[in-house]
VEXNU-168221 format. One record per residue (C-alpha): residue in one letter; x negated, y negated, z. Coordinates in steps of 0.25 Angstrom, whole numbers, padded with zeros to 4 digits, always signed. Example, Ala and Ser with C-alpha at 12.3 -4.5 7.8 and 13.67 -1.06 7.14 Angstrom:
<sites>
a-0049+0018+0031/s-0055+0004+0029/
</sites>
This chain:
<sites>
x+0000+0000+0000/x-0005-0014-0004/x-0009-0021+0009/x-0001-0035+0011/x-0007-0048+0020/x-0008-0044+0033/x-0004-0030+0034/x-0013-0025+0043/x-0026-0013+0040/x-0019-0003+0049/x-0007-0002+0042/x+0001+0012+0046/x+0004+0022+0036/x+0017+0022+0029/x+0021+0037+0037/x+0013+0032+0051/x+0027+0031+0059/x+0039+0037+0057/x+0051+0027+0060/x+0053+0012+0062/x+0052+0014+0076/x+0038+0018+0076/x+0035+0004+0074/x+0040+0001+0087/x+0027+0007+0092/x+0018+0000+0084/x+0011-0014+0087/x+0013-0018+0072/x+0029-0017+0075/x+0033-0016+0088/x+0029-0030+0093/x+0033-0036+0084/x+0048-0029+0083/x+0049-0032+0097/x+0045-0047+0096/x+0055-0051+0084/x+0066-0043+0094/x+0063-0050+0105/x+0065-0062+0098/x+0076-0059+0091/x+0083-0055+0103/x+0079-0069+0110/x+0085-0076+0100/x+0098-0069+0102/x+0098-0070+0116/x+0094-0084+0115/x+0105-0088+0104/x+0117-0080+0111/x+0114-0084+0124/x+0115-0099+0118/x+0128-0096+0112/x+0134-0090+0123/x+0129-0101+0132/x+0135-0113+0124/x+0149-0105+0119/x+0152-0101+0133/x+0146-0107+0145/x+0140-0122+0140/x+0151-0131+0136/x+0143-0141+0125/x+0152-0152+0119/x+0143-0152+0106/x+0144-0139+0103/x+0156-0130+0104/x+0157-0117+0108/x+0161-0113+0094/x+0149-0119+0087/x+0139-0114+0098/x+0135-0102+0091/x+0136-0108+0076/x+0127-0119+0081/x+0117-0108+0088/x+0116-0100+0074/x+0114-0112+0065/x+0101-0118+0074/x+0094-0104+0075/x+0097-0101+0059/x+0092-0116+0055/x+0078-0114+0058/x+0079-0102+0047/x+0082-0112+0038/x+0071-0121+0041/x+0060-0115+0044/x+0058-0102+0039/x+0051-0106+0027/x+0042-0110+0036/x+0043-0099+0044/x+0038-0091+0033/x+0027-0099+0029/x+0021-0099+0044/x+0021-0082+0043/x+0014-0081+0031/x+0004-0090+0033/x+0001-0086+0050/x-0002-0072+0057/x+0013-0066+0059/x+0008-0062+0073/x+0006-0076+0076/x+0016-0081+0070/x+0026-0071+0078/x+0018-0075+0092/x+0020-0090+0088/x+0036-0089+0086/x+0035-0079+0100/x+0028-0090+0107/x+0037-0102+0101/x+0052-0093+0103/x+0047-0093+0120/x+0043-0109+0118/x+0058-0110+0114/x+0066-0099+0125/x+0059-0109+0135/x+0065-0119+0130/x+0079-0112+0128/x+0076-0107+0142/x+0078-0121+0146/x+0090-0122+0138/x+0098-0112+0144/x+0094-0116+0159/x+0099-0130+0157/x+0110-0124+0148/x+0106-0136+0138/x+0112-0133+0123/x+0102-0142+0116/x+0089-0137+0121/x+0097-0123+0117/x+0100-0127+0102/x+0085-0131+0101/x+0081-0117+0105/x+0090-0112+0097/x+0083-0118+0085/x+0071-0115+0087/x+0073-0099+0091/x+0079-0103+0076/x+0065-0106+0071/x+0059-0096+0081/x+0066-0085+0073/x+0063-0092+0060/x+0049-0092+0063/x+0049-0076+0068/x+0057-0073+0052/x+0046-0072+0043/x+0036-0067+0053/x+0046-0054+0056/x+0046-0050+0043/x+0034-0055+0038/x+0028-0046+0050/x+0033-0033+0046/x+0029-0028+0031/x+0013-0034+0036/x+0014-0023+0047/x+0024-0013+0041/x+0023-0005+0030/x+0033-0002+0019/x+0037+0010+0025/x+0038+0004+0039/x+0044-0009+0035/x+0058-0006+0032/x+0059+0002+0046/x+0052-0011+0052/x+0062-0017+0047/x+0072-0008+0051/x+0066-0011+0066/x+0068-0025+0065/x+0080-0029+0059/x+0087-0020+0071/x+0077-0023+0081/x+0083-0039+0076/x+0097-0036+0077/x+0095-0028+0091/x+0089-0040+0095/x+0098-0049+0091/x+0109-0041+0099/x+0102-0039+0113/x+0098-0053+0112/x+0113-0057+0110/x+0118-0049+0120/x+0107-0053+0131/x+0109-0068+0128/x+0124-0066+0130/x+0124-0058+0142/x+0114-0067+0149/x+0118-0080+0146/x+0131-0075+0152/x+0126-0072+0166/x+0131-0080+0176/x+0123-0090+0182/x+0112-0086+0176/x+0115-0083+0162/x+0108-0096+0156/x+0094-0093+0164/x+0094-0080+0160/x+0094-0082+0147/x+0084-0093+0147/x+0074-0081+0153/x+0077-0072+0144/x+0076-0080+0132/x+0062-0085+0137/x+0058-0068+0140/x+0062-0063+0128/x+0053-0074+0121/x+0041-0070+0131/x+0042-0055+0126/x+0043-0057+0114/x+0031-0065+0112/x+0024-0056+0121/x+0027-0043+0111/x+0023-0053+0101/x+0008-0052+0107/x+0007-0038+0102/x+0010-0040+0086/x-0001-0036+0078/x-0008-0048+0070/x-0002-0049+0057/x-0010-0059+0047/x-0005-0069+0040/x+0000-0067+0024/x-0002-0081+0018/x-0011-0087+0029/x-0016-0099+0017/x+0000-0102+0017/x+0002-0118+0016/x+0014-0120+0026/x+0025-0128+0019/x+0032-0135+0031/x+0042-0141+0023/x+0053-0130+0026/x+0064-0135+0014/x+0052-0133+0003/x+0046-0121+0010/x+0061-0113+0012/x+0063-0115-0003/x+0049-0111-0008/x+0052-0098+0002/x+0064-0096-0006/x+0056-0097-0019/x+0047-0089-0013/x+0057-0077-0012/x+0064-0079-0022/x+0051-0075-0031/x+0053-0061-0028/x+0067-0057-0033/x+0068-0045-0025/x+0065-0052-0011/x+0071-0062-0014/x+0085-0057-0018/x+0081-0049-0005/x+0081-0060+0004/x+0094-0065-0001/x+0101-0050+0002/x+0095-0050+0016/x+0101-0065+0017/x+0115-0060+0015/x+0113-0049+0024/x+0110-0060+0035/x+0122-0067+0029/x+0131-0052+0030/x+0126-0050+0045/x+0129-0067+0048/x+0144-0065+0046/x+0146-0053+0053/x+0139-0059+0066/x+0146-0071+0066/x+0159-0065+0065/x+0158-0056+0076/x+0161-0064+0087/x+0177-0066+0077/x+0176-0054+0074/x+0176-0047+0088/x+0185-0058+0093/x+0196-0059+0082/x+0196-0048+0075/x+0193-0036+0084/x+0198-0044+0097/x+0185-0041+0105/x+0179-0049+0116/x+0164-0055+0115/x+0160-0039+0119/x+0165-0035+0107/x+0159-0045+0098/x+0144-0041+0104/x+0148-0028+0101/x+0150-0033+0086/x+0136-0039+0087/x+0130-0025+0092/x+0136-0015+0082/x+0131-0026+0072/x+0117-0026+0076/x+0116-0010+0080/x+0121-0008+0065/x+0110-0019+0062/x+0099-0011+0068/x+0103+0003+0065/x+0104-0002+0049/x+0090-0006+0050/x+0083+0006+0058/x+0091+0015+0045/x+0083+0007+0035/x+0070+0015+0038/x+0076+0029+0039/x+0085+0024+0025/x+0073+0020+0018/x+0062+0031+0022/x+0053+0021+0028/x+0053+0012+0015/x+0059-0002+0011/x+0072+0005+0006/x+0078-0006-0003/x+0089+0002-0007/x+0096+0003+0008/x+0100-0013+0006/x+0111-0009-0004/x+0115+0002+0006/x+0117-0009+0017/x+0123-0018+0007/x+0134-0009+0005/x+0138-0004+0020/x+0137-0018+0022/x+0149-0022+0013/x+0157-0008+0017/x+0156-0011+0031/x+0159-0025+0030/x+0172-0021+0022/x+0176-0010+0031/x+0173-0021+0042/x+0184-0028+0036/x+0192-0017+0034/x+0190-0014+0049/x+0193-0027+0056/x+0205-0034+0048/x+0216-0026+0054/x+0213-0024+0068/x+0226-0029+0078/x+0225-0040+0086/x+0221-0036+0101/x+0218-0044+0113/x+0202-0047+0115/x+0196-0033+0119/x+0184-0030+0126/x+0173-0021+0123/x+0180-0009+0127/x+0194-0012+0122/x+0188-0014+0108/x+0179-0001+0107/x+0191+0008+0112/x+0200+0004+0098/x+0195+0012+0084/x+0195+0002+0076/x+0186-0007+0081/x+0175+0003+0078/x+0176+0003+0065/x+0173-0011+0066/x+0160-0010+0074/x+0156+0001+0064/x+0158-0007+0053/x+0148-0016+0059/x+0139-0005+0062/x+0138+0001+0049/x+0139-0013+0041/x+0126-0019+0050/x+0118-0005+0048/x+0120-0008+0032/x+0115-0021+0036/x+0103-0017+0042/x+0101-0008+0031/x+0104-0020+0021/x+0093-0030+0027/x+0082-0022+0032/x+0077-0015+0019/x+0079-0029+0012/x+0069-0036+0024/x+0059-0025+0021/x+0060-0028+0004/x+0058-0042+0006/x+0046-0039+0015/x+0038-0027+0007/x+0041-0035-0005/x+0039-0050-0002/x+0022-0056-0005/x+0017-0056+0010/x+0009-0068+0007/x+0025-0075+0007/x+0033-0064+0014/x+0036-0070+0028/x+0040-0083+0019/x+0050-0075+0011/x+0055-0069+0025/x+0057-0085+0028/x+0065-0087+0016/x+0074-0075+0018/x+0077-0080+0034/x+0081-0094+0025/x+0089-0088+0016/x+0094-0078+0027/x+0098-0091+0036/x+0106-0096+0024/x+0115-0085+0023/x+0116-0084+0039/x+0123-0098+0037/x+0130-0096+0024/x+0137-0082+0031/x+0141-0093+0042/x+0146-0103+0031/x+0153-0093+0022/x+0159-0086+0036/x+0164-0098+0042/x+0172-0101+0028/x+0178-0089+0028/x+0183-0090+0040/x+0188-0105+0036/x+0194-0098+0026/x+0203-0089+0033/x+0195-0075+0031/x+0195-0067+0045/x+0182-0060+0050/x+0187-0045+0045/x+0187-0054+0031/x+0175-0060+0033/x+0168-0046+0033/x+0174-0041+0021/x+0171-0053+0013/x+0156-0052+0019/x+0155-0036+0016/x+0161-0040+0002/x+0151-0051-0001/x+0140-0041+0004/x+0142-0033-0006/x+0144-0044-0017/x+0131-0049-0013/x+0123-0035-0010/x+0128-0030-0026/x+0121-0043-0032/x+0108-0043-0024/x+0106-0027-0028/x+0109-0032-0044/x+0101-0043-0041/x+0088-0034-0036/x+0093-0022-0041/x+0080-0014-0034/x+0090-0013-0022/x+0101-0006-0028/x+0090+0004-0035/x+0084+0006-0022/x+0098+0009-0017/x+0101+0019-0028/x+0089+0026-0025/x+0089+0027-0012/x+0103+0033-0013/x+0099+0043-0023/x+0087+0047-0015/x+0096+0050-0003/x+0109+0054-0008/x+0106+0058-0021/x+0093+0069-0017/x+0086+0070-0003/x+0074+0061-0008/x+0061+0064-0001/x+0048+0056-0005/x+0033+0062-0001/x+0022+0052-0002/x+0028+0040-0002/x+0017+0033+0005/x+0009+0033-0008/x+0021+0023-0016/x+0013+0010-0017/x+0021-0001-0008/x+0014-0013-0015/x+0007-0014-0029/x+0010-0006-0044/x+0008+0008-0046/x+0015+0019-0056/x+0023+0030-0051/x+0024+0042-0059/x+0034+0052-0055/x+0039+0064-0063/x+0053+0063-0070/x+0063+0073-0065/x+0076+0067-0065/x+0085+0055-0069/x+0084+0049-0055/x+0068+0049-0053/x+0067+0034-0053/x+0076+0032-0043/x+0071+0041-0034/x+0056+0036-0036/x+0063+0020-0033/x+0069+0029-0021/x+0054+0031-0014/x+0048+0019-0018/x+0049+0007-0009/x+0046-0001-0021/x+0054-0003-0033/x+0048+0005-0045/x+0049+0001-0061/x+0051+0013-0068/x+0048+0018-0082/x+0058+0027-0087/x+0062+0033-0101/x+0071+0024-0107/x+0082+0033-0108/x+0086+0035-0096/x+0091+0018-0098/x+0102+0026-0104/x+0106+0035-0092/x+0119+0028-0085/x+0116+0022-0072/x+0101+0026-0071/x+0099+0019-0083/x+0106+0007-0077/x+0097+0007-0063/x+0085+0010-0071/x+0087-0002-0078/x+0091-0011-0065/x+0078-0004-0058/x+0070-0010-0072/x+0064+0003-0075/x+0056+0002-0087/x+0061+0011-0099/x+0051+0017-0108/x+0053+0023-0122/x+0045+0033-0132/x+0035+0024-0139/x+0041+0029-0152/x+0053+0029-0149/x+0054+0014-0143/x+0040+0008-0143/x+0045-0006-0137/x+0050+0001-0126/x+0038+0010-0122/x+0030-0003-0122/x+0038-0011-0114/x+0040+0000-0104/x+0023+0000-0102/x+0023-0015-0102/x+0034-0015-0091/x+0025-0005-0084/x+0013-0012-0083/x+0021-0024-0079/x+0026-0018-0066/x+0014-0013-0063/x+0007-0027-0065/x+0019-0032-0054/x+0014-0022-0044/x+0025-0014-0044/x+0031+0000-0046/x+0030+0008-0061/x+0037+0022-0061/x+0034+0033-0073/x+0038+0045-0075/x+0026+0051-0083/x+0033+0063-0089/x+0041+0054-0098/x+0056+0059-0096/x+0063+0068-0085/x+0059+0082-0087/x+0067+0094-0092/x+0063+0103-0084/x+0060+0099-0073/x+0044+0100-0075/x+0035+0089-0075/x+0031+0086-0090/x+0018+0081-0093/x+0017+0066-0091/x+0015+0057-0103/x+0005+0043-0104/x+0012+0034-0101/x+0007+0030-0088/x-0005+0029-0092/x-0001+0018-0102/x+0005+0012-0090/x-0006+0012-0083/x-0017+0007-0094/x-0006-0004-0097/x-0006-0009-0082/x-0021-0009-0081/x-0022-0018-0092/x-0014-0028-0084/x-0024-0024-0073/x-0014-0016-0064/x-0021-0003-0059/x-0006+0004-0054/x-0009+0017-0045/x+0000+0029-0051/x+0006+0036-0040/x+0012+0050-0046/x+0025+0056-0040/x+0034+0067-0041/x+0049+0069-0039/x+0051+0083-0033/x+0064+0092-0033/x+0072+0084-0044/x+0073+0094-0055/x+0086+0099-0053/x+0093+0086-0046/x+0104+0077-0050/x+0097+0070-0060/x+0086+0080-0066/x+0089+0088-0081/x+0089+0103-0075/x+0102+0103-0082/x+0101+0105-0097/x+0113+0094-0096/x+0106+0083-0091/x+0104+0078-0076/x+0116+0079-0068/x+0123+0091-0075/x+0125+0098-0062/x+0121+0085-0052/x+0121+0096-0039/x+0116+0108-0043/x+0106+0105-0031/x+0118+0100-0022/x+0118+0086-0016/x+0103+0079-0010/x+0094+0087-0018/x+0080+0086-0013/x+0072+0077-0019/x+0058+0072-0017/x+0048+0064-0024/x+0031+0066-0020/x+0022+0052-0022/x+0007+0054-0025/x-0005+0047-0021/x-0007+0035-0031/x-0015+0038-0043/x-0025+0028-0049/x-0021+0022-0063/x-0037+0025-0068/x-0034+0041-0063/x-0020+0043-0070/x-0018+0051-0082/x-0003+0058-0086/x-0009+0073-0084/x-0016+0069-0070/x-0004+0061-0065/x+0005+0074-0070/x-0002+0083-0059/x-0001+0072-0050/x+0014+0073-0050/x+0014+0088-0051/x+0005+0090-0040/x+0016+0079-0033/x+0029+0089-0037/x+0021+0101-0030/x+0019+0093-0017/
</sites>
């Protein structure tokens, strides 16, 4: 794997741990996870606390009750909006451990002060503090996520991740809990918090002490204080690469999604489902359980890769489960305000919280694999300022969800409607960002097929480049090889493919959506064969992924044919542009026969079951080859030796 800036020399292997919880015992993760949950939780138990304060026991003329929480949420977002690009810029250029250490050091400067606040009970000092836990957080963004791909590796990332995204959301509930059950204590309820606020900000800066230096990416960076210029040269900066770019606007509506449904839970326990505040935490915990469970699946989904192709997966039970939320709610009869107990005991109600469950767990499965694209695939010179662009852009679909709520409401809608209109917009909005980067729908296809199609199991892995150009060459069994092969790569792959199997109903249609390069007989079409070899050196000049399949055509039989030339065009042609691409040979074990293979005399799919449902499937990776020691006879044995194994 191609180093990147500032990943350290002692790197583990891609197979040294088992899970994502193994990182919990390792100084590279555990720290720091512990660090962003302390402080996650210390903003929540701050913010509530405040809330709670302000709507119930302080009566401020200046501020109503009915604003207190509105008026909370726009002065912790609007530091987002003003200084992340900053934010971004300060990671790149600095040690992330320092930079971490320094926003630990400044988020107790602050609890002292909001310590002060919640003594004297005084709601301006409290506002300010609520500002700057605002910049507090939008300072600890970038760094977060920045932190992880420098220290992680692609087979850990999705599962760190995983760990962090639920680690968050936990947070984010214990915190709201604690800050409302202290702030509620009598007599002492304002003091307590005030120490606690000011304890979690100590331990979090003392786990902080413990995480590994980790060096700057871009330490020559030029900071641009101006933070209108510098937001919209971050969103340029994005924008330059389609895929992460497009990415950040999907992980946006997600943030967008999620903001409707927490705001609406306090209505939505209160008016619809005739609950009490007990009720509406236990909204906010079913939420954030399904959160965390969503995220910790990602890495047993994906087999310990960034596994694209789960996002549409999420997209989808996110609109059912918002549908069926609907569906759920709208008819429930009007009741007196129950407690916890009386709302548990009646049917119904739990087809709500599963809804919530099962439509948060897609969620988590939605954002996590789309956090870990944007980071594997983003320059890490820039990285922690593309973060900062996405927390902009994230910020402005946090308000817009408010905006676009609160009309609703205006406009009659009720909360049950609400959800439907959300879930239906999700999946408006998830259909055209999969046409738009098409790379998530493949990924989707592929993973389905290589799950519930055939029991896909892949050896050597390991040796599948994560970063730079090579040529995979992989004998042709089946109709369905290419997808198969997209299934094991983490990377997308451009493939080479007979042009007649264009022509095949929808393979043809996701070959060409994949842009799989078509290549004819020189006789029979020579402007096709030489485009297809300029295409192919051109991929490998991006540093990307070129598939063949050597033996020209599926075979017959079920043997592996002899393997014709040209790759070795391939590889004369991208040297002369001064690309030196590894081959890496690879076999697909146990298709003849399957679902797609020509056993039958008819044609694939003749008698699709003859091996019964989940055929076993398998697909053996080889150590890479260097271009100067390739030859077709040579790289035949390679792959035979690779069928045997």
């Amino acid at each position: 794997m191609k180093p990147q800036p500032g990943r350290p020399a002692t790197e583990p292997s891609a197979h040294g741990e088992p899970n994502q919880f193994a990182l919990l015992r390792q100084r590279r993760f555990a720290p720091f996870f512990w660090t962003q949950f302390s402080g996650a939780a210390n903003d929540n138990l701050f913010k509530f606390a405040f809330t709670v304060m302000v709507t119930y026991q302080l009566s401020v003329d200046w501020m109503p009750p009915s604003m207190a929480g509105l008026v909370i949420g726009a002065l912790f977002i609007l530091p987002f909006l003003l200084f992340s690009a900053t934010s971004g810029q300060l990671t790149d250029k600095y040690d992330k451990t320092k930079m971490i250490r320094f926003v630990k050091n400044l988020e107790i400067a602050i609890m002292l002060v909001a310590a002060f606040g919640f003594v004297r009970g005084n709601v301006p000092v409290l506002l300010l503090c609520t500002f700057l836990m605002g910049v507090h957080s939008t300072l600890f963004g970038p760094v977060k996520f920045a932190y992880m791909p420098q220290v992680l590796n692609e087979r850990e990332l999705t599962g760190g991740n995983g760990m962090v995204e639920m680690g968050t959301f936990v947070a984010i509930l214990l915190g709201n809990v604690a800050g409302g059950l202290l702030v509620a204590l009598p007599g002492i309820g304002h003091n307590t918090v005030a120490v606690a606020c000011v304890a979690a900000a100590l331990v979090g800066r003392a786990v902080a002490q413990f995480i590994p230096s980790v060096p700057a990416t871009d330490p020559g960076l030029t900071i641009n204080w101006n933070p209108f210029s510098e937001t919209w040269r971050n969103l340029k900066l994005a924008h330059g690469n389609v895929v992460v770019f497009r990415s950040l606007l999907g992980i946006s509506w997600m943030w967008f999604f999620g903001a409707v449904f927490l705001s609406q839970f306090p209505s939505l326990a209160k008016n619809v489902l005739h609950g009490n505040e007990q009720v509406a935490s236990l909204l906010l915990v079913v939420f954030s359980i399904g959160i965390g469970i969503g995220s910790l699946l990602c890495e047993v989904l994906s087999r310990r890769h960034v596994e694209i192709g789960l996002v549409p997966l999420g997209a989808i039970g996110m609109s059912v489960f918002s549908i069926d939320l609907y569906f759920a709610s709208r008819s429930l009869p009007a009741a007196e305000v129950m407690a916890l107990g009386a709302f548990l005991a009646q049917g119904a109600h739990w087809r709500v919280m599963l809804d919530l469950a099962l439509l948060s767990l897609f969620a988590g499965l939605y954002s996590v694999p789309m956090y870990a694209l944007i980071q594997m695939r983003s320059q890490p010179t820039h990285r922690a300022r593309i973060i900062a662009a996405n927390n902009i852009l994230n910020a402005l679909f946090m308000i817009a969800s408010s905006l676009i709520a609160g009309a609703l409401l205006g406009a009659g809608f009720t909360v049950p409607q609400i959800f439907l209109f959300t879930g239906i917009a999700n999946a408006v909005v998830a259909a055209y960002i999969f046409l738009l980067v098409p790379e998530y729908l493949l990924r989707f296809v592929a993973w389905v097929s290589s799950r519930f199609v055939y029991r896909f199991k892949v050896q050597g892995d390991e040796h599948l480049p994560t970063a730079g150009a090579a040529i995979l060459a992989c004998n042709h069994v089946s109709f369905v090889d290419a997808v198969l092969l997209m299934a094991a790569s983490p990377r997308p792959i451009y493939f080479v493919m007979d042009h007649r199997i264009f022509r095949v109903p929808v393979l043809g249609w996701l070959f060409r959506l994949a842009k799989a390069i078509p290549i004819a007989p020189y006789k029979e079409d020579p402007a096709t064969y030489e485009a297809a070899f300029d295409r192919a050196a051109q991929v490998l000049r991006e540093g990307d992924l070129l598939a063949i399949f050597p033996e020209g055509g599926i075979t017959r039989d079920g043997q592996l044919q002899e393997f014709k030339g040209g790759i070795m065009k391939i590889i004369e042609r991208a040297k002369a542009e001064g690309v030196e691409a590894p081959v890496i040979p690879m076999a697909l074990t146990n298709l003849w026969g399957s679902y797609f293979s020509r056993i039958e005399q008819g044609g694939a799919m003749v008698r699709p079951f003859r091996r019964g449902f989940f055929n076993r499937v398998g697909l053996n990776v080889g150590r890479p080859v260097a271009p100067a020691q390739v030859q077709p006879a040579l790289l035949r044995s390679h792959v035979a030796d690779l069928l045997q194994a």
